[in-house]
C-alpha positions as CSV (number, residue, x, y, z in Angstrom):
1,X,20.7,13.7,-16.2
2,X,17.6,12.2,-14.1
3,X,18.8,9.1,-11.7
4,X,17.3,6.6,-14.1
5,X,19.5,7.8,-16.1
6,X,22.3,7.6,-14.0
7,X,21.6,4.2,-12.8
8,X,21.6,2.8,-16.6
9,X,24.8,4.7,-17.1
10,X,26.4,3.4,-14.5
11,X,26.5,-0.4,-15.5
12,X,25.0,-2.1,-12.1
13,X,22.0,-4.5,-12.3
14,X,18.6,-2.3,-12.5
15,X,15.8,-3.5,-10.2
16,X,12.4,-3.2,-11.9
17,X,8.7,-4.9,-11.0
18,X,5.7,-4.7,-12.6
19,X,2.1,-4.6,-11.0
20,X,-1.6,-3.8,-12.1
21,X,-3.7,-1.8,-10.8
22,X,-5.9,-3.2,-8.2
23,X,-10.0,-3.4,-9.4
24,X,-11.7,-0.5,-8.0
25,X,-11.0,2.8,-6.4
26,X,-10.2,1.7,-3.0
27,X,-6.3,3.6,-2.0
28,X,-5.6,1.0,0.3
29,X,-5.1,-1.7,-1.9
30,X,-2.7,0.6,-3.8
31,X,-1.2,1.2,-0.6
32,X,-0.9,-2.5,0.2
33,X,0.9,-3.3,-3.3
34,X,3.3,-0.7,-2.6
35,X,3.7,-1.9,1.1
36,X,4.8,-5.5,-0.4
37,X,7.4,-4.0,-3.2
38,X,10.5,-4.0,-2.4
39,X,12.7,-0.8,-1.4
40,X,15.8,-1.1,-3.5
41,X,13.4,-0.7,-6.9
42,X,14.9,1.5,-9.6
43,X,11.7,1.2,-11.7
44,X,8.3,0.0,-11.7
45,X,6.0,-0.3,-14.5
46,X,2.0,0.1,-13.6
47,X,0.1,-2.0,-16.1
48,X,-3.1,-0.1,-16.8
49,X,-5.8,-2.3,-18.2
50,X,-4.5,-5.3,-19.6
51,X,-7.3,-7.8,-18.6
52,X,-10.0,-5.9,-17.9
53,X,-11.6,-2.7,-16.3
54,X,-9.1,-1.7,-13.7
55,X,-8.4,1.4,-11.2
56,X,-5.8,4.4,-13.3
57,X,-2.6,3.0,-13.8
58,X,-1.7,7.1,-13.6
59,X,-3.0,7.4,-10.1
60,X,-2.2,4.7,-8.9
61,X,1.7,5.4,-10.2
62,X,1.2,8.8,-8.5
63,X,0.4,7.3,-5.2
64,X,3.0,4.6,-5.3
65,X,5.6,7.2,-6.2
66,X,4.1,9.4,-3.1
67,X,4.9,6.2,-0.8
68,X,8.3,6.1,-1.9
């Protein structure tokens, strides 16, 4: 069992957020959203163009998850 998983199992409140990817390729504004979520997250969603042309939901996920 993953810890997603483990946390749903377990009955507690889950602590989720939602962003979208910044416009453009610049990493530091990936690495400023990341900066400004909190740390006790259990999930968070990465909206990939949902208004318009926007920087990969996938890489920006990847470099979130890197940052912890």
């Amino acid at each position: 069992m993953n810890r997603f998983a483990e946390i749903l199992n377990s009955g507690r409140l889950i602590v989720t957020a939602e962003c979208l990817t910044p416009r453009g390729s610049d990493y530091q504004d990936i690495e400023a959203i990341a900066s400004s979520l909190p740390r006790n997250l259990d999930a968070l969603v990465v909206n990939d163009n949902r208004d318009s042309i926007r920087g990969s939901a996938l890489s920006a996920a990847i470099m979130m998850a890197r940052k912890g």
